[in-house]
C-alpha positions, 0 to 999 in steps of 0.5 A: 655557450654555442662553444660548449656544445660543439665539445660536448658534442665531440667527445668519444664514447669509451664504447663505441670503436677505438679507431674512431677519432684516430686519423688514417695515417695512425691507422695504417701505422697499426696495422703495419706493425700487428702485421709485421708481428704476424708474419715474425711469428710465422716464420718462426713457427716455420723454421721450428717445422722446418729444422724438425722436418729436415732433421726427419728427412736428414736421417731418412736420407742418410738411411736411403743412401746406404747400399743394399748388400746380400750376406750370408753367415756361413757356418762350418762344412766337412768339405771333401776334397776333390781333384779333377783329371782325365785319363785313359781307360785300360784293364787293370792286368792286361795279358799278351798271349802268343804261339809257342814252341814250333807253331804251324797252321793254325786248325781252329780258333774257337774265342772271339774279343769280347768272349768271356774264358777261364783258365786253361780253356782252349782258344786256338788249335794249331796243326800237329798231325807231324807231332802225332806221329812222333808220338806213335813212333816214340810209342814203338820204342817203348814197346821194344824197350820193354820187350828187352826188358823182359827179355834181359829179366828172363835171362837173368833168372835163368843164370841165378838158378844156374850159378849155384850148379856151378854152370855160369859163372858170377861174372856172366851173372853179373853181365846179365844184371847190367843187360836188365837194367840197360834194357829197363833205363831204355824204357825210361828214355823212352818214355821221357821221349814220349812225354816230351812230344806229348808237352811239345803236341800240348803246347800247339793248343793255345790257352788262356793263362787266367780267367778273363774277358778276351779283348782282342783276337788276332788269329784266324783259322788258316793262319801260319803262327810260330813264336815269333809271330806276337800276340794273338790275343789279349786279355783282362785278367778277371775282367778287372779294368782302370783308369790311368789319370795323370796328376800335376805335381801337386795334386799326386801330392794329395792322393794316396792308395785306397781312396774313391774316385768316381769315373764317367766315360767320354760319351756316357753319363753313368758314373762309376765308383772305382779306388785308387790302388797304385799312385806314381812314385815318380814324376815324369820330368818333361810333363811334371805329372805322376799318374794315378792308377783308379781299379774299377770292376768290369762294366760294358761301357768301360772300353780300353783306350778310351778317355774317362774324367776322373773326380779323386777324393782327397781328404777332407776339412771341417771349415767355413765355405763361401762362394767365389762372389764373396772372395776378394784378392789383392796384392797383400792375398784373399780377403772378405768384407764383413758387416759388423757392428753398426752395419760397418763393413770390416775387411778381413784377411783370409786363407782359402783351401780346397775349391769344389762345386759348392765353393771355396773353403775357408781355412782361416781368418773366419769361424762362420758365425761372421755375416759376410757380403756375398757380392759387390764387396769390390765397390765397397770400402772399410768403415762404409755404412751398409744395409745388409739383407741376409741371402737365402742358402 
């Protein structure tokens, strides 16, 4: 009976703690094994974030690691053609003018360079006090002929009212005829004489051949000239300049007659337009260059034998136009990098032509519409990932 009631005492009530009744061993065994399922669970739920995550990240990265580049999609430009020269400043016909005929003293120069004349005007006067006389001599003489003249025509009318009396004969009629005409040809001679001192006096005035800008003076009042004593002045004709540009052989290959060119002087910023009107037919074998001759109206700040830059005009072309950053050369020629599909960088070979200030053109291998790396393109390889931004113009 004591027994009994010991059991019954014992017995567990299904609602009070499972645990209760269970040793501690088999409570630590329990607790060992739900955390181990914890902690398996939770590093599955972190490798799931994780492998989600660094996916993520993976692709952002990728993303991040693909070089900014600048690119620019050209278009098409007429692009002009431009040669860059210097030259030397000249007028355009230059005119020598010197004494001729005897020469003398000169008595009065009434030009100066810089002076403006016209043709036949006046710009030097030479001593003819020695020609004048001649001319007053020569004078007389045409008196006298004359006076035979009429003397020797008097003369013979007398004799025809005569010859018909039977007075003088047809062989003294006949004399007297040849006396008029000797006495009128000595008139003639004489004033021929006359001319011709008067031309020889005229020519002892120095005169402008042609309207024109006096550009240099080498005579003063006092001076002893003749016609061996060279120029004396020199002049433009019509004030009328140009520019004398020497040319390599390729570029005179570019320039023809009647296209523009623009000239500055050394020292000014004014620019003129003038228009090529001779080109070189030959190439001076030593320099190989050929030269190419710019007309140009008068203007105070053209002064001959100055230098001038020239910029000719040369043709033009309708192509792309890129600058020099985004050209690339090697050993097969020029070439470009382009962005593609899929932000792929693309090399394309390609043919440049004319350079001017705003570029290079493009005469094949692009149409413009292609986006084109603008810089670095030399850190760059074919097929590499690219983030590209487009550039401003």
């Amino acid at each position: 009976m004591n027994y009994e009631s010991t059991i019954d005492s014992g017995r567990i009530d299904p609602n009070s703690n499972p645990l209760i009744g269970v040793d501690d061993e088999d409570r630590r065994s329990l607790r060992r094994i739900w955390l181990g399922i914890a902690a398996v669970a939770a590093i599955g739920i972190a490798l799931w974030f994780l492998g989600h995550r660094g996916g993520s990240e993976a692709t952002t990265t990728q993303k991040d690691q693909a070089p900014t580049v600048s690119v620019i999609a050209p278009g098409t430009t007429t692009i002009e053609g431009r040669i860059n020269a210097t030259g030397t400043l000249a007028a355009r016909r230059e005119m020598p003018v010197g004494a001729v005929g005897e020469g003398g003293q000169v008595r009065e120069v009434y030009v100066d360079a810089g002076d403006w004349v016209r043709a036949g005007q006046v710009m030097a006067v030479i001593d003819r006090s020695v020609q004048m006389q001649q001319q007053s001599g020569q004078s007389a003489q045409i008196q006298v002929a004359e006076a035979d003249a009429r003397l020797a025509q008097a003369n013979l009318d007398r004799a025809l009212k005569l010859v018909d009396r039977g007075f003088i004969s047809k062989a003294d009629v006949d004399r007297l005829t040849a006396t008029r005409d000797a006495a009128n040809a000595r008139i003639r001679v004489a004033r021929a004489s006359l001319g011709q001192l008067q031309a020889q006096t005229a020519r002892l005035n120095i005169v402008a051949p042609a309207s024109g800008l006096v550009l240099e003076r080498k005579i003063e009042k006092g001076q002893v000239v003749s016609g061996g004593s060279g120029v004396l002045f020199r002049i433009a004709k019509d004030g009328e300049m140009e520019v004398k540009a020497m040319l390599g052989e390729v570029d005179i290959a570019k320039v023809t007659a009647g296209v523009n060119a623009q000239i500055t002087p050394v020292g000014s910023d004014k620019a003129f337009t003038g228009q090529v009107w001779q080109v070189s037919p030959v190439i001076d074998a030593s320099s190989r260059q050929g030269m190419a001759r710019v007309a140009l109206a008068y203007a105070p700040e053209l002064k001959p034998g100055g230098f001038a830059s020239v910029v000719i005009v040369a043709g033009s072309v309708v192509a792309p136009m890129l600058p020099d950053s985004a050209i690339l050369s090697d050993n097969t020629g020029s070439y470009v990098y382009v962005v593609g599909k899929n932000n792929k960088v693309e090399r394309r070979n390609v043919k440049t032509g004319m350079i001017t200030d705003s570029g290079i053109a493009i005469v094949s291998g692009l149409t413009g519409s292609e986006r084109v790396v603008l810089r670095a393109g030399g850190f760059l390889n074919p097929g590499e990932s690219v983030n590209p931004v487009v550039a401003r113009k």
